[in-house]
C-alpha positions in Angstrom: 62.5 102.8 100.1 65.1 100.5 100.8 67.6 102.0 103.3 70.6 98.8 102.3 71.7 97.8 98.7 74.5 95.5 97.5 77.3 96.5 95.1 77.3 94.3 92.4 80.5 93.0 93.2 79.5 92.1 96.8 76.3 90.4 95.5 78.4 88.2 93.7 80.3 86.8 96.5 77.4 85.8 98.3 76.4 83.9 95.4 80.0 82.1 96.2 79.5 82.2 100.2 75.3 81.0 99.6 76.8 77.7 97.3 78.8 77.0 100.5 77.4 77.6 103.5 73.0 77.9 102.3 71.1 81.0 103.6 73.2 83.6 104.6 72.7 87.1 107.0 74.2 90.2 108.0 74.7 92.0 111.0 76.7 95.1 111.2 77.6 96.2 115.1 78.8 99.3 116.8 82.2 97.7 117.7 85.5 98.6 116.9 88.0 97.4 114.3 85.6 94.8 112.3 82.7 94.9 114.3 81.9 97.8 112.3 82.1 96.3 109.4 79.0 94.1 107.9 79.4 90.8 109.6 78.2 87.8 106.6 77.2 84.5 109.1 75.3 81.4 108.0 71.3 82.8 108.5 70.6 82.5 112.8 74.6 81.9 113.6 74.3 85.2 114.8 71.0 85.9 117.5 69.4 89.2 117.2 67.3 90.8 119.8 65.3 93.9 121.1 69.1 95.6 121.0 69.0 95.1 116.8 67.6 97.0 113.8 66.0 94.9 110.7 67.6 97.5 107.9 66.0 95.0 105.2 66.7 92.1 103.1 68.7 91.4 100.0 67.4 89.5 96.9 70.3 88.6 95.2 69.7 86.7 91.8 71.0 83.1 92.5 71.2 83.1 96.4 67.6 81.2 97.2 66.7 83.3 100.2 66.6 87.0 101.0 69.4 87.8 103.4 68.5 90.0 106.3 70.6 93.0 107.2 70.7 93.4 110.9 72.5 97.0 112.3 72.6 97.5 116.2 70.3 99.6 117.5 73.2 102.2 118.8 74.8 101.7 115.8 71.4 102.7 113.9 70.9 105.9 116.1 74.1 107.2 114.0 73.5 105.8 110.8 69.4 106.6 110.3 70.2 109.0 107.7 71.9 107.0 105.6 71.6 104.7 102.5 73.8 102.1 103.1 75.5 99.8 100.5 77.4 96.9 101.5 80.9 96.6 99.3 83.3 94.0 99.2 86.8 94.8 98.7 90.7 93.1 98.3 91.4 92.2 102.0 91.2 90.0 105.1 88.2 90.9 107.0 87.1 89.2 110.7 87.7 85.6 110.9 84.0 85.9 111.7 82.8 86.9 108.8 82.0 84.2 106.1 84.4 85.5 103.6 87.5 86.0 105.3 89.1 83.2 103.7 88.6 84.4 100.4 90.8 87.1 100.2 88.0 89.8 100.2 86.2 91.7 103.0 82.7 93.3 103.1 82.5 97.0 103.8 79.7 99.9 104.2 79.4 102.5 102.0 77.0 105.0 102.9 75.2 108.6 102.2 73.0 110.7 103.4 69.5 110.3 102.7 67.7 113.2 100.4 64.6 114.8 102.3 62.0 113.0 99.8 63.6 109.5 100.8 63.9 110.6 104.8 59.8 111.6 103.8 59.2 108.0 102.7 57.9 105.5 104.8 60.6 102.8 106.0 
């Protein structure tokens, strides 16, 4: 069961973000203020480690590679009971973040898993 999913809207601004900048990731951290927002970087900008979750990876028709989601593992401690979806919305995000110049901002919706999806393997 996948524990990430993409609003439709959000899968269509990586489509714009993948024409630009090629494969694309995600890494959502534990920080404040943005860094707890999903993070979009060019794929390996950002370096993951032992300290980092794999949450899964996004097809999204149109973007040529999977994109990875990537949570910190402190961060994933809180949020393992959750389906996560990432959102984009009207805004200015990080300056990190591949789409802060486009006038929109990724966010994470979440809910809590039922006890048959907790029950599935991950």
């Amino acid at each position: 069961m996948p524990r990430v999913d993409l609003s439709p809207a959000a899968a269509g601004l990586l489509r714009q973000l993948a024409e630009q900048h090629g494969p694309l990731m995600f890494h959502q951290s534990g920080g404040c203020c943005d860094g707890s927002a999903p993070m979009c970087y060019p794929a390996g900008e950002f370096l993951t480690s032992q300290s980092d979750v794999l949450l899964g990876e996004l097809t999204v028709e149109g973007v040529p590679a999977p994109v990875p989601v990537w949570m910190a593992r402190e961060q994933y401690a809180y949020w393992s009971h959750t389906h996560l979806t990432i959102d984009v919305v009207p805004g200015r995000g990080s300056g990190f973040s591949l789409e802060a110049p486009t006038g929109q901002r990724f966010l994470t919706r979440s809910r809590l898993l039922t006890d048959e999806e907790i029950a599935e393997p991950a």
